[in-house]
Kinemage of the C-alpha trace (Angstrom):
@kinemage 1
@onewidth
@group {chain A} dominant
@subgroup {mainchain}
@vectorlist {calphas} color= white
{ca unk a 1} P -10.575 26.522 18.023
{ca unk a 2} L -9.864 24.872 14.455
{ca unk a 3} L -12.534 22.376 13.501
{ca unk a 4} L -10.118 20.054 12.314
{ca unk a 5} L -7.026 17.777 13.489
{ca unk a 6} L -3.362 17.655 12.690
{ca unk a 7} L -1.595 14.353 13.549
{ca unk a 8} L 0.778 15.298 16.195
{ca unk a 9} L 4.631 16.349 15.115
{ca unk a 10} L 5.708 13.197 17.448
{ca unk a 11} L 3.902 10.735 15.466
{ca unk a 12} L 4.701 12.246 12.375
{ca unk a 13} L 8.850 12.077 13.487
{ca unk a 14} L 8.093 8.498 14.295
{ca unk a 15} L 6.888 7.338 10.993
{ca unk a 16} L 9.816 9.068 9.352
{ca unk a 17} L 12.403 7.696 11.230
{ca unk a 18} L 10.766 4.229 10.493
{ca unk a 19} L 10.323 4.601 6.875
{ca unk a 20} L 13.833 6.655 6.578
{ca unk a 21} L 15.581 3.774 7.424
{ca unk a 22} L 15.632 0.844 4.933
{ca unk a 23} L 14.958 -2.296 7.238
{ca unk a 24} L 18.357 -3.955 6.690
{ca unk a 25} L 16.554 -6.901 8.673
{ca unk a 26} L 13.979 -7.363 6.549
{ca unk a 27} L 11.629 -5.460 4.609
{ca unk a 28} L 7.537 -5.798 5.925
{ca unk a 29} L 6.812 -5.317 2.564
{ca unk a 30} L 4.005 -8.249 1.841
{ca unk a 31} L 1.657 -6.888 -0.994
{ca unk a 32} L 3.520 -3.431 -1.448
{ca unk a 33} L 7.467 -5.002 -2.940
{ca unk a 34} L 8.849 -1.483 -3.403
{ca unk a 35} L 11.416 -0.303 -0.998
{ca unk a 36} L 10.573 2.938 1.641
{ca unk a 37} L 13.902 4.463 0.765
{ca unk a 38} L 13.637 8.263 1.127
{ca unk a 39} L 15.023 10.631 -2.101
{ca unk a 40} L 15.613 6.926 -4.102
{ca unk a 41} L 13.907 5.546 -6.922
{ca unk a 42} L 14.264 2.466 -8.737
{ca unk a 43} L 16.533 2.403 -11.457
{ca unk a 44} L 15.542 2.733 -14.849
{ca unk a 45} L 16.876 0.247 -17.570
{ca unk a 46} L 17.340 -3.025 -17.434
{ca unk a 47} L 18.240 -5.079 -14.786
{ca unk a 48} L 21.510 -6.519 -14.206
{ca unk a 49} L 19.675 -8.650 -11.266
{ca unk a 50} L 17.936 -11.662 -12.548
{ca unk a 51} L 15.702 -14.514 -11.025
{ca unk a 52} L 16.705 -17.785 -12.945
{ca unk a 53} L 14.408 -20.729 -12.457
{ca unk a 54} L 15.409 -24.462 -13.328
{ca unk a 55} L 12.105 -24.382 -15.244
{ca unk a 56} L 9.771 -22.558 -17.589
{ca unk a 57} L 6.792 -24.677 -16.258
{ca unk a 58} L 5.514 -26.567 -13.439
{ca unk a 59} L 3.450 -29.141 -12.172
{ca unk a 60} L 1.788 -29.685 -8.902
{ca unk a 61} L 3.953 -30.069 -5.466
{ca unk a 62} L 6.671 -29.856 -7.969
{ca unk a 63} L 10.226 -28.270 -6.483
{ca unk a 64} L 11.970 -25.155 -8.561
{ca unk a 65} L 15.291 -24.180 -8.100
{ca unk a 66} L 16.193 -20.439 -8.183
{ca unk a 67} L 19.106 -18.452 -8.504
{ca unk a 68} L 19.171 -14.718 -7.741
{ca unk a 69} L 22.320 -13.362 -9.031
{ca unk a 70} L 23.884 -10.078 -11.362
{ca unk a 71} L 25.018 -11.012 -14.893
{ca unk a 72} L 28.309 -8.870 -13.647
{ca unk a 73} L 28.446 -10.510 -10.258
{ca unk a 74} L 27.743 -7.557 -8.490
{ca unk a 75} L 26.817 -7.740 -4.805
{ca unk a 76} L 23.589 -6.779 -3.445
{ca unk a 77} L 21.871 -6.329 0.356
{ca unk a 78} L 18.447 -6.730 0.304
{ca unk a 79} L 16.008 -8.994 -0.859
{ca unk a 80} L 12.081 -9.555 -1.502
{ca unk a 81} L 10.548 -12.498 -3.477
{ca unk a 82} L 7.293 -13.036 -4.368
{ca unk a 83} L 5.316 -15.756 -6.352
{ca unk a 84} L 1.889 -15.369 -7.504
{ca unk a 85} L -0.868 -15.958 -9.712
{ca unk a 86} L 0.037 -14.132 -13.577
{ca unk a 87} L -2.072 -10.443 -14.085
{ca unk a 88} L -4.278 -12.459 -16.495
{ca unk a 89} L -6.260 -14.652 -13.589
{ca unk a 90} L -7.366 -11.062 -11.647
{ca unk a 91} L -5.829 -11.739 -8.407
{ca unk a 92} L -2.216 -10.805 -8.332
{ca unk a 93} L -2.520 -10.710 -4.134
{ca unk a 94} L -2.668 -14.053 -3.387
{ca unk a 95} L 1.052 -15.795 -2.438
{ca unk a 96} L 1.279 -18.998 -4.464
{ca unk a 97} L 3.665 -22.114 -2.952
{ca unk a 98} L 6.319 -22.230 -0.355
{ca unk a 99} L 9.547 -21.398 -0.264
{ca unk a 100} L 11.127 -24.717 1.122
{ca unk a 101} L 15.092 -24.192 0.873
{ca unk a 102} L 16.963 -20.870 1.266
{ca unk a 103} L 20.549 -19.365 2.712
{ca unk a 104} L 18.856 -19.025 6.630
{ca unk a 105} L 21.715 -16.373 7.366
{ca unk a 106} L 20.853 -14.416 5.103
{ca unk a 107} L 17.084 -14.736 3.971
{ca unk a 108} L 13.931 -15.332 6.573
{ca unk a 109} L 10.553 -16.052 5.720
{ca unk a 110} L 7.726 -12.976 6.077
{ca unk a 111} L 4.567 -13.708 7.675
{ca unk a 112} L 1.888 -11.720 5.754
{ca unk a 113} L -1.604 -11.371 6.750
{ca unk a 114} L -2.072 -14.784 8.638
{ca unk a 115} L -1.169 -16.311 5.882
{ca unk a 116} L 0.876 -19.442 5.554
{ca unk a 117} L 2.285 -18.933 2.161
{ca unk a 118} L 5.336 -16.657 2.596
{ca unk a 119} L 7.006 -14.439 0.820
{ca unk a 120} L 11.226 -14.100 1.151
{ca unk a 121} L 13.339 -10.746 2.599
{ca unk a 122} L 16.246 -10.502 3.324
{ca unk a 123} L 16.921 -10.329 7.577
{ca unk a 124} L 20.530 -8.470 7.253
{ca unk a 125} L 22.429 -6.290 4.648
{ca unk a 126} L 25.309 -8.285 4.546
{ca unk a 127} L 26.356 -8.070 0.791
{ca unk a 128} L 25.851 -11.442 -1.212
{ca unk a 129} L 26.483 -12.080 -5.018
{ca unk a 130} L 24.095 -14.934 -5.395
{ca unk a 131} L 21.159 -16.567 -2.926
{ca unk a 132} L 20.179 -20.309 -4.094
{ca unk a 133} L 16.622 -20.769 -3.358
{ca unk a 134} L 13.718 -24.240 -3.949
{ca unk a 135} L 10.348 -23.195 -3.926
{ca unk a 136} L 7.639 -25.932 -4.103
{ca unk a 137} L 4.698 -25.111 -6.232
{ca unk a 138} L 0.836 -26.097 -4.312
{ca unk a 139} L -1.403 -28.874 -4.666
{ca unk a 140} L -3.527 -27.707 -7.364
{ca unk a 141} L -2.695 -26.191 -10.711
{ca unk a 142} L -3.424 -22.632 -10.271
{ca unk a 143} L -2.704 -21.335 -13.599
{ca unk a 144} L 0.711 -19.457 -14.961
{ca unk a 145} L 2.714 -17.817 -12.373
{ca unk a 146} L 5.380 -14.635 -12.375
{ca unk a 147} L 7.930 -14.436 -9.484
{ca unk a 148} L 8.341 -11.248 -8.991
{ca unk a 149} L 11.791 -9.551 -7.015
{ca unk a 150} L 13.385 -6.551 -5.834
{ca unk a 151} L 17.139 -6.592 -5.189
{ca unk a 152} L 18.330 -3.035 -3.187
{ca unk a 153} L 21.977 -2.789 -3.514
{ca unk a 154} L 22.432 -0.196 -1.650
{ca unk a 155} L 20.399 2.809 0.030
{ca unk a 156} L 20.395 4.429 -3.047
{ca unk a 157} L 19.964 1.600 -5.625
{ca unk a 158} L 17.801 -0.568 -6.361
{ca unk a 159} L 15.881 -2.376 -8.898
{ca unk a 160} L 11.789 -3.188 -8.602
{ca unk a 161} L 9.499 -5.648 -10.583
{ca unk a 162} L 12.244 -8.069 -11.557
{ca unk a 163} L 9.186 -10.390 -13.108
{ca unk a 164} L 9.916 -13.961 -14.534
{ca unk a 165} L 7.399 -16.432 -15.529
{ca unk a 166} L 6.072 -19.608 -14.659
{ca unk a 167} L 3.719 -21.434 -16.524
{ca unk a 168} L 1.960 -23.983 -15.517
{ca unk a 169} L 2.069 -27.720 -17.237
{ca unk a 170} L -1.628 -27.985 -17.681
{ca unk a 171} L -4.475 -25.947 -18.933
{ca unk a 172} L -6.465 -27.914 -17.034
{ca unk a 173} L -8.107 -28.474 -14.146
{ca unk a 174} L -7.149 -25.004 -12.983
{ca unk a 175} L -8.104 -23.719 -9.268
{ca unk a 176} L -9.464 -20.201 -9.488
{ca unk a 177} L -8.820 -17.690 -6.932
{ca unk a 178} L -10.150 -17.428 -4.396
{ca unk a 179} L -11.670 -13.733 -5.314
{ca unk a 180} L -10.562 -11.038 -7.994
{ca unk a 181} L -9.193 -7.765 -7.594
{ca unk a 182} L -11.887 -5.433 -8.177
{ca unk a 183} L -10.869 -3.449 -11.568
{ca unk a 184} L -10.629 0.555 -11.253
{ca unk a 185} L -13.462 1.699 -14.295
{ca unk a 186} L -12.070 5.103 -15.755
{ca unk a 187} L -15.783 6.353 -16.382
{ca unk a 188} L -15.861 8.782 -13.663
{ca unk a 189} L -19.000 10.295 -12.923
{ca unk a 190} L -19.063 13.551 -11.844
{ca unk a 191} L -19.876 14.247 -7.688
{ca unk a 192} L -22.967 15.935 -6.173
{ca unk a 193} L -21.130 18.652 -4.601
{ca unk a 194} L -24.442 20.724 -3.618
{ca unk a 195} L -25.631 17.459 -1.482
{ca unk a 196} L -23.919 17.633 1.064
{ca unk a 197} L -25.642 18.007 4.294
{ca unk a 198} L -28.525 17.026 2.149
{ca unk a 199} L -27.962 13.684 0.239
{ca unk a 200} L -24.713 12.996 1.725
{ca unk a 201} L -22.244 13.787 4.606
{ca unk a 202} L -19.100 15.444 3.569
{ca unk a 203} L -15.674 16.101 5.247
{ca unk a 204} L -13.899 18.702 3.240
{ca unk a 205} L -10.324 20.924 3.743
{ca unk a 206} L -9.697 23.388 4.740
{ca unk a 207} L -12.479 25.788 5.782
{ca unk a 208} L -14.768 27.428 3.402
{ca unk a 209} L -14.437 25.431 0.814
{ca unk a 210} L -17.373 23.030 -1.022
{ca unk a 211} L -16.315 20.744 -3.148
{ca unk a 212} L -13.444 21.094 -6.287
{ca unk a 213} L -12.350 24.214 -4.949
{ca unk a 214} L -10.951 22.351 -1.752
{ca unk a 215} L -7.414 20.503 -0.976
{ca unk a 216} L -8.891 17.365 -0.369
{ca unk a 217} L -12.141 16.090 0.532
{ca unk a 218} L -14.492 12.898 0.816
{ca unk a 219} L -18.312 12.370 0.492
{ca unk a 220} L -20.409 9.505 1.906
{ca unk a 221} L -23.570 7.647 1.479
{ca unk a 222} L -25.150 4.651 2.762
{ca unk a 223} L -27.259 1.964 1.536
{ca unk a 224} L -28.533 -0.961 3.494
{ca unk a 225} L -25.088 -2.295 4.435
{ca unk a 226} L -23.018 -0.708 1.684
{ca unk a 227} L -20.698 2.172 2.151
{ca unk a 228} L -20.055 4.581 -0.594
{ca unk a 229} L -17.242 7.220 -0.402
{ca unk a 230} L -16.225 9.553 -3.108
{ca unk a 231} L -12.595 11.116 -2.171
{ca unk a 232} L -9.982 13.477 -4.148
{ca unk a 233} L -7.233 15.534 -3.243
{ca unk a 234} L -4.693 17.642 -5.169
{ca unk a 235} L -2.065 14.811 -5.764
{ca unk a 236} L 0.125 13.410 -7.966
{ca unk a 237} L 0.431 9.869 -6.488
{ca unk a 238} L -2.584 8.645 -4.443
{ca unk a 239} L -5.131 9.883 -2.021
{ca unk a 240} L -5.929 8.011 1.473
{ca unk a 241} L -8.897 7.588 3.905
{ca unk a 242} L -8.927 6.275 6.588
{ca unk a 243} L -11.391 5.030 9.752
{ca unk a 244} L -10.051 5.583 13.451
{ca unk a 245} L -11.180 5.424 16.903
{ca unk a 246} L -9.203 8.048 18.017
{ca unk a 247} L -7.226 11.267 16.702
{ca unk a 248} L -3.684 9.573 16.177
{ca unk a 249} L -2.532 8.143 12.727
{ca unk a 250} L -2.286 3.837 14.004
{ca unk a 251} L -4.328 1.374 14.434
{ca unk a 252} L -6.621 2.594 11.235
{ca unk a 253} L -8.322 0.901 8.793
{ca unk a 254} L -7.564 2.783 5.365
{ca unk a 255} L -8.510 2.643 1.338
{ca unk a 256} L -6.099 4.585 -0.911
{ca unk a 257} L -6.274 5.054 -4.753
{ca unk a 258} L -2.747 5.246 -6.030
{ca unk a 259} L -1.277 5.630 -9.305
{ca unk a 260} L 1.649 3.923 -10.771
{ca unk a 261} L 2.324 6.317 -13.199
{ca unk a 262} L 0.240 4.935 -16.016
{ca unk a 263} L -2.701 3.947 -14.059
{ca unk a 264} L -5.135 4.341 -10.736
{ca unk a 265} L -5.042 1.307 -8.579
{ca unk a 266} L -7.076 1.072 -5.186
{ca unk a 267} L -5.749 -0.474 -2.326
{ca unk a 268} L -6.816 -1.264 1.429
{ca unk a 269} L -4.440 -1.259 4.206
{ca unk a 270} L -4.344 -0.642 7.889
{ca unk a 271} L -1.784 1.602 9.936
{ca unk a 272} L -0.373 -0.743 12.814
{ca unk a 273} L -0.241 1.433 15.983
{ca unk a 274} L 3.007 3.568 16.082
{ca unk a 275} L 2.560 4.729 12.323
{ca unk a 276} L 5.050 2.556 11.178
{ca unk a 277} L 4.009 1.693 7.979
{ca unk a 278} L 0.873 0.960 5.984
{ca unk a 279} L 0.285 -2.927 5.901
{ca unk a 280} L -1.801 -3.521 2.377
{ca unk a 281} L -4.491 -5.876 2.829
{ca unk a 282} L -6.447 -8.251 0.307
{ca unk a 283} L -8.918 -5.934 -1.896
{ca unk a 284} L -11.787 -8.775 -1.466
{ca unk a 285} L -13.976 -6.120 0.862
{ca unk a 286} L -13.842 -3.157 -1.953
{ca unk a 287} L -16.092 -2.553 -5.079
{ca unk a 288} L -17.620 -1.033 -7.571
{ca unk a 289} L -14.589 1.391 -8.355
{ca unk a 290} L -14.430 4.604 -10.284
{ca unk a 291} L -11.188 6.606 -10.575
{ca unk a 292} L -9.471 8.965 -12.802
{ca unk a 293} L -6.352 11.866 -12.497
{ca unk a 294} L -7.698 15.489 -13.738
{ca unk a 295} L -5.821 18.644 -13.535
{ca unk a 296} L -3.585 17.553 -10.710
{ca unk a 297} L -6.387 15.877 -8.835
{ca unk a 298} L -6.940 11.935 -8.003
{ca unk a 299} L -10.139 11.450 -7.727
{ca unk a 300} L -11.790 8.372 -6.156
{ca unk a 301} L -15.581 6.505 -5.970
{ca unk a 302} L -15.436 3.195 -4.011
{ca unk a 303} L -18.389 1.104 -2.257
{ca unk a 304} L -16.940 -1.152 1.008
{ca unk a 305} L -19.276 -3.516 3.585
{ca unk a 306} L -20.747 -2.375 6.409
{ca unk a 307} L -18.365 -5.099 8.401
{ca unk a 308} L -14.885 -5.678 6.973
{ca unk a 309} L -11.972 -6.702 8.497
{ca unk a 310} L -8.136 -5.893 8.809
{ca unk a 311} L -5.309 -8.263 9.470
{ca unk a 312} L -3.056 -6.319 12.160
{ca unk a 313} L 0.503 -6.362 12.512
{ca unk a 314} L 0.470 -9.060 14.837
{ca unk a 315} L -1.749 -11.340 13.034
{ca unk a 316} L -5.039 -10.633 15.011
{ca unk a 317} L -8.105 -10.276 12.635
{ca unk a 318} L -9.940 -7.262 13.690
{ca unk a 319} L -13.281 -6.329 12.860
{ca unk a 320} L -14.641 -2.871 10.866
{ca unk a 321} L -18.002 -2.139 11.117
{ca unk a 322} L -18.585 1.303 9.723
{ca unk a 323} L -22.008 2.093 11.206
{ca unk a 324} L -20.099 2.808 14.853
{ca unk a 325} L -18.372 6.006 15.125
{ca unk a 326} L -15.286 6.718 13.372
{ca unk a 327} L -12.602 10.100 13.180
{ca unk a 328} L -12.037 10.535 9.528
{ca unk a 329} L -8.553 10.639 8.600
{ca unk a 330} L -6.884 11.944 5.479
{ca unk a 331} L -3.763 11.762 3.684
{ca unk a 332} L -2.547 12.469 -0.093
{ca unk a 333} L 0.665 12.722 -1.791
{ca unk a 334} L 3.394 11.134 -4.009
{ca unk a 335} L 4.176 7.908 -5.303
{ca unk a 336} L 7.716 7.002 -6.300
{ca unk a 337} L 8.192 6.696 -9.954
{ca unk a 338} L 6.431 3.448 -11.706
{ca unk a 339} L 5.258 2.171 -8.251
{ca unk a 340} L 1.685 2.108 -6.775
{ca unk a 341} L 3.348 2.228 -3.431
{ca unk a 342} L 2.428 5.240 -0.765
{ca unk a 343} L 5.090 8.000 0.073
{ca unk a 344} L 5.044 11.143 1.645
{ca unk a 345} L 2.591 13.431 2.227
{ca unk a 346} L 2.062 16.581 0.744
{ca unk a 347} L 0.621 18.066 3.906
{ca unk a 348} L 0.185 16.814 7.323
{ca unk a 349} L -2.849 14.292 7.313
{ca unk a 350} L -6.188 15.882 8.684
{ca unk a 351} L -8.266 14.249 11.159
{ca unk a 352} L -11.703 15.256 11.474
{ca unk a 353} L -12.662 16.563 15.064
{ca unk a 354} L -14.817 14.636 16.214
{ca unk a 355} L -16.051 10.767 15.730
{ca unk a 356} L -18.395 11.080 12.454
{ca unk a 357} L -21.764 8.525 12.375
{ca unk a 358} L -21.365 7.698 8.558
{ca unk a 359} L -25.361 7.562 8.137
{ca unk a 360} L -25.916 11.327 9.416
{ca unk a 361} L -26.240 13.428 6.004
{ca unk a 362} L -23.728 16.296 7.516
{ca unk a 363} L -20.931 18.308 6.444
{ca unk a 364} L -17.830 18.882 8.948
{ca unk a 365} L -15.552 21.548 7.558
{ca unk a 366} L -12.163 21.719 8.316
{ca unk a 367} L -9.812 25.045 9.319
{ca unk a 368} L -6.491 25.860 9.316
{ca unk a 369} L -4.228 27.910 11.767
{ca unk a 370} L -1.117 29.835 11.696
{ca unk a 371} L -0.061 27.296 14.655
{ca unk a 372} L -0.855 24.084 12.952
{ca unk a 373} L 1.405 25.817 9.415
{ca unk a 374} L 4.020 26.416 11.613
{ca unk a 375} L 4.222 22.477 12.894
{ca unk a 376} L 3.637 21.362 8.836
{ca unk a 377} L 6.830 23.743 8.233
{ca unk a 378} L 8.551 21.780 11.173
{ca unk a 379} L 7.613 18.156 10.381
{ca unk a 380} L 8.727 19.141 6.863
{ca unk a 381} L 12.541 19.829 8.485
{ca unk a 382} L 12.147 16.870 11.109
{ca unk a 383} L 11.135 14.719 7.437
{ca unk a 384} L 14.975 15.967 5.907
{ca unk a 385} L 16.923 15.508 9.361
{ca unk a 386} L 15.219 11.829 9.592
{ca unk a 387} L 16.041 10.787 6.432
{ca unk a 388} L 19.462 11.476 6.763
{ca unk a 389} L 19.798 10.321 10.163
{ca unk a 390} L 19.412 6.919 8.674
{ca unk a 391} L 21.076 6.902 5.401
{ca unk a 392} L 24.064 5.320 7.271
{ca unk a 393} L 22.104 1.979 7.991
{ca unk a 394} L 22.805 0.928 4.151
């Protein structure tokens, strides 16, 4: 009997046909503005999309105008529009303002993680040349801005990170946020391989392997009430974890590092039930971060709480507390070009097979079947017949 645990071919179908289609009624995009469009990357170049504001600075509860809209008057189908606090104040999360004034039949507000600032998608793909849009900036001064937009045009086309600035009127008097992304140190250390079962618990893949000779694998220690877990895979875009209470991908509580490209970012989400999609959460609960990208690896050192908690699909706050029981998942793959965004997997995510006590210094090793090949080689075919299944929707 294999010691370890693929996620079932009918959960895998269901997240493909969710992410193979391109939400023409709004993208749940929140923290994570690229597009889930299967085989499409953002265009390169410049944009012919542009986000025009009525000013270059603002002052508190003041109202800006803004134009979306294609130097060529192109139409477009999709929308998401962000405002938040400029790289330079370490906390890029955080939604700034409210978007007070918008075309309803064609743009809805998005609730994001119980949150009452808002960010704008689109809730149809009915083609549009121009939305007119007032967004009211907060109370407080809270420092420059950059609004921040991706306009899809169609399945196949789009264009990410449309940035524009907003600066504020003041330098001072400025409210800080309310925490700061943790920043991803390149110094990283190498990993005790030889402790586990001694120092450390390990879950490693597939069987046989200890350490840099496996496919993926993730260490963990614990101190007092911090949780440290060193992770790496053979990847070229990001490597997950993730904490469940039972052997199907949903209703998880996950921290990926992901590249963009240029750079390693970490990021915590949680998988709603159904394996829909991966809903990023604030990075608040995560610290102390190593990472670095060596010889087609990602590797990964990150310290989290004991208790945590997730924001679920519904709004509902859940609580994490890592010293219960929890099935390890994993998950590694691609990331589409210049994006720290999650895509496909390389392999069919392993579960481990039974619930794992996170204190117990122990190793669970993972096998692999000619059974459980033969369903990766089918989800792989399922993945190509979903995706085009729902190319018609744009």
């Amino acid at each position: 009997m294999d010691d370890y645990y693929i996620i079932p071919l009918s959960l895998i179908i269901a997240s493909l046909f969710t992410f193979g289609s391109c939400f023409p009624g709004g993208a749940p995009l929140c923290l994570m503005n690229h597009p889930h469009h299967k085989f499409a990357e953002s265009q390169a170049g410049l944009s012919p999309f542009t986000v025009t504001l009525s000013s270059s600075t603002y002052n508190p509860r003041q109202n800006i105008n803004i134009i979306v809209s294609a130097n060529d008057q192109r139409e477009f189908k999709g929308l998401h529009l962000t405002v938040h606090r400029a790289p330079n104040s370490n906390n890029t999360e955080q939604f700034i303002g409210e978007f007070i004034m918008y075309p309803e039949e064609k743009l809805k507000l998005l609730t994001c993680l119980a949150n009452s600032q808002k960010p704008l998608t689109h809730k149809n793909s009915d083609p549009v040349t121009s939305v007119n849009i007032t967004w009211m900036a907060p109370e407080n001064n809270v420092g420059d801005l950059i609004f921040e937009a991706t306009v899809v045009e169609n399945f196949t086309t789009f264009w990410y990170g449309i940035r524009t600035p907003l600066d504020s009127a003041s330098t001072s008097n400025v409210v800080a946020p309310p925490y700061t992304i943790p920043p991803v140190k390149t110094m990283f250390g190498p990993v005790n391989w030889p402790g586990c079962g001694k120092t450390k618990g390990c879950f490693l893949f597939p069987d046989k392997c200890s350490g840099l000779d496996c496919m993926a694998a993730v260490t963990y220690t614990v101190k007092g009430d911090n949780y440290t877990f060193e992770m790496f895979a053979i990847a070229g875009g990001y490597v997950s974890l993730g904490f469940s209470s039972d052997k199907l991908m949903g209703d998880d509580d996950t921290i990926s590092c992901v590249s963009d490209g240029s750079k390693l970012h970490i990021q915590h989400g949680y998988n709603p039930p159904g394996v829909k999609y991966n809903i990023r959460q604030y990075t608040k609960n995560v610290h102390d971060v190593e990472a670095k990208m060596d010889d087609g690896k990602i590797f990964c050192r990150f310290t989290v709480p004991r208790v945590h908690t997730v924001v679920q699909h519904d709004g509902a706050v859940k609580e994490i507390d890592l010293s219960q029981n929890w099935f390890l998942l994993m998950a590694w793959g691609t990331t589409p070009k210049g994006a720290a965004a999650i895509s496909k997997h390389q392999h069919s995510p392993v579960v481990s097979a039974t619930k794992l006590r996170l204190s117990y210094k122990a190793i669970s090793r993972v096998t692999i079947s000619a059974a459980n090949d033969v369903r990766g080689r089918i989800s792989l075919v399922c993945y190509v017949l979903a995706t085009f299944m729902f190319i018609y929707l744009y």
